[in-house]
N, C-alpha and C positions, 0 to 999 in steps of 0.2 A: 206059369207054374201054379196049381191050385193051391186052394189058402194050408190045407190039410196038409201036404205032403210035405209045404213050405215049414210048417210049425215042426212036424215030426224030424226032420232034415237039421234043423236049430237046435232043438232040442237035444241031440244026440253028439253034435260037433261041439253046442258049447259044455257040456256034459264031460266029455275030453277032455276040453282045453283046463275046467277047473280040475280036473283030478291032475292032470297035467302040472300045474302051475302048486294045487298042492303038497306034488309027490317031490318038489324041488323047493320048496318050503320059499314060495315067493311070503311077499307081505304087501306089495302094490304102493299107492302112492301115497305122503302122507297122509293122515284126519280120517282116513276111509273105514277104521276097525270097528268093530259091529257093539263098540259100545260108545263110539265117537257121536257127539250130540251134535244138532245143528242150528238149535235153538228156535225161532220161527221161522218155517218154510212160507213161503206164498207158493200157490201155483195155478198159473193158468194154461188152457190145451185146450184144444179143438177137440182132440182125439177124447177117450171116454174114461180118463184116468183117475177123476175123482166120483161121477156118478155117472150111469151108461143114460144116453136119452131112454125114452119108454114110447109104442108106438102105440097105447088104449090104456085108460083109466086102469082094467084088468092088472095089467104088468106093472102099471105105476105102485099098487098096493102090493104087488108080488114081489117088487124090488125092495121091498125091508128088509127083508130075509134073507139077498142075496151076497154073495160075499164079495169084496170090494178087487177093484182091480190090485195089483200084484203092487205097482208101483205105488199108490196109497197108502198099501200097509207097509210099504218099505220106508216110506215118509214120515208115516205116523209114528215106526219106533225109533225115527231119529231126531224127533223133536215134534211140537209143537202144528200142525197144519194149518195153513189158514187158503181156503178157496180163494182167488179171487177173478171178480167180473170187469172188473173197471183198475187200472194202472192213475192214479194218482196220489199226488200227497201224503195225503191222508191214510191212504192204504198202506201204500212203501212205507211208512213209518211204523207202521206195527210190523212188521217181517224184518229179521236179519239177515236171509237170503231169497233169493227169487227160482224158481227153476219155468221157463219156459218152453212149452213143447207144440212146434206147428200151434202158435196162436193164432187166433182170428185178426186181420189187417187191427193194427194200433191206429188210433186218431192221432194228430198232431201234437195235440197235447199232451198224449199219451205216452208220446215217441220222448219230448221233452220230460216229464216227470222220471221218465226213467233214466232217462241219459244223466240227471242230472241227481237222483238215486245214486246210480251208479259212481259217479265220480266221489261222491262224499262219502265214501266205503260203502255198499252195496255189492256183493255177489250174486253173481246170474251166472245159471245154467241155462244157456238156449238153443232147442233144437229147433232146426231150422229143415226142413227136406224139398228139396225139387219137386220130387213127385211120389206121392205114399204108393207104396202097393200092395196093401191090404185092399180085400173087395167090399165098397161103401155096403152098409148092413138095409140102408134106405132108398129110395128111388134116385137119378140122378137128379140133381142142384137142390135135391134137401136140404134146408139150414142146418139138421140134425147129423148129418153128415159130416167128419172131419175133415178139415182144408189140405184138400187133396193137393194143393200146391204150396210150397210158401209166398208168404206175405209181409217177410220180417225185410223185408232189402231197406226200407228208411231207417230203421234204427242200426241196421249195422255198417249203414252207410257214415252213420252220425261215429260210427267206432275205427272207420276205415277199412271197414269191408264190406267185400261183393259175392254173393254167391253164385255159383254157375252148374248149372247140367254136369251130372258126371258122364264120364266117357268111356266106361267099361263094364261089362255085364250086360246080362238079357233078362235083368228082374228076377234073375236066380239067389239065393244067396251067398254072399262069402266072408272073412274073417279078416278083420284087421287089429291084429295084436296092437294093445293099448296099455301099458305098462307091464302087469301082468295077466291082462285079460283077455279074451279075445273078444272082439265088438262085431255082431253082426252087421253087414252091409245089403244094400239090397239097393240098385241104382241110385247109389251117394250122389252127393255132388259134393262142387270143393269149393272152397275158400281164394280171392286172389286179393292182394294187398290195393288200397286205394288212396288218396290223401282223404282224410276225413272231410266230413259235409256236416256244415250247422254247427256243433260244438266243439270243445276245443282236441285235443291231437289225443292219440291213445297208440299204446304200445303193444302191438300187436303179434304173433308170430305162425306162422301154419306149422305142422305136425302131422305125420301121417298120411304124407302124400297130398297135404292140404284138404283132408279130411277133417280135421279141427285146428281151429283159431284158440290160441290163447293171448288173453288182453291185459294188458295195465290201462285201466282209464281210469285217471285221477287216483283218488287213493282206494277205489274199486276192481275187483277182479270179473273177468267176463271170460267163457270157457263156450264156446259154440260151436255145436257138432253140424254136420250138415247130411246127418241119413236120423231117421226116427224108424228102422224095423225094429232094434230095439224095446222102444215102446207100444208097438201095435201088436206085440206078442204078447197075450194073454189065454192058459195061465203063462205064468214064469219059468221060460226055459233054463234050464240047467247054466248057475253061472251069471244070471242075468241079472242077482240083486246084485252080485260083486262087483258087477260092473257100471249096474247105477251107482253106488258109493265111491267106484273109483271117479268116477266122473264128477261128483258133488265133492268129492277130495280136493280135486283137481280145481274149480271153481272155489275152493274157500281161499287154499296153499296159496296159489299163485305158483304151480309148476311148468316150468319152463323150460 
């Protein structure tokens, strides 16, 4: 399906589902209302969610001007942003949540610092996807290029879980109601339960067809989707900030 027709198709369906959801006077999940703070966000992503790569000095100076991705500014008015390159310590401790999106493979340490975040209260949103399909903006195995695969299987192995290939769809996209929203999908994959690897046990549950894991680990929450069309949509189709916030809801609450 071309990238165009794909955005236009989104746009229109999730356009619906919020007038939909408004004309029934939903309110979604709690923490998600549009003056709910989140205090400091960290966040790291392959994909181009806080600055786009630049391919010549030209565009480098040309991106001051340019207006940020959707999901940036939807961050930005719910607290505090903080980028980050490196998952340790020192970092995790300035942030009071994490939202992770198709990040670049974690190191070991890496894996560890957060696990261990996590259980001393730390909230993570992690989107994890099989296989993006958006079309790469750069040559194939450009660095610049977002991880067209996920990468995150050791740390959600450390949570007890595994992600797998979905098993429906032909890269079209389609809609999977998510409290009150509708979430687009675009060859998801799912969730399957595991005994935990490396740290201690976490409390875990699938939803939505095993579309999303929600976690107790330790006295931390963990919310992890396993599709990112979602975030490769830019601008912001209809609907789509509601349903980042329900999701960031979701990851603070602990709903289950």
């Amino acid at each position: 399906m071309k990238k165009g027709w794909l955005a236009v198709g989104l746009s229109a369906a999730l356009g619906l589902g919020a007038m939909a959801a408004a004309a029934l006077g939903f309110h979604g999940f709690p923490g998600e209302g549009p003056g709910e703070r989140d205090g400091r966000i960290g966040l790291m992503s392959s994909l181009p969610l806080y600055r786009a790569p630049e391919s010549s000095v030209a565009e480098a100076l040309a991106a001051q001007s340019v207006r940020h991705h959707w999901v940036r500014a939807v961050l930005e008015k719910r607290g505090t942003l903080e980028p980050l390159d490196v998952l340790d310590p020192d970092s995790l401790a300035q942030i009071d949540r994490l939202l992770l999106v198709q990040p670049r493979a974690l190191t070991a340490a890496e894996n560890v610092a957060l696990d261990t975040w996590v259980r001393a209260g730390g909230n993570v949103l992690l989107v994890a996807d099989p296989l993006l399909v958006g079309e790469p903006r750069f040559a194939l195995g450009d660095p610049r290029n977002p991880q067209a695969i996920s990468l995150s299987g050791p740390i959600l192995a450390r949570w007890g879980l595994a992600l797998e290939p979905g098993k429906e769809g032909d890269g079209g996209v389609r809609f999977v109601s998510v409290g009150d929203h509708d979430l687009p999908v675009a060859l998801g994959g799912r969730f399957s339960l595991r005994p935990a690897a490396g740290g201690g046990q976490g409390d875990c549950r699938l939803r939505n067809d095993a579309l999303i894991a929600v976690c107790s680990i330790g006295a931390g929450h963990v919310v992890a989707l396993a599709d990112a069309t979602l975030f490769e949509s830019d601008p912001a189709p209809a609907g789509a900030k509601d349903m980042l916030a329900a999701l960031l809801g979701m990851a603070r609450d602990d709903v289950r």
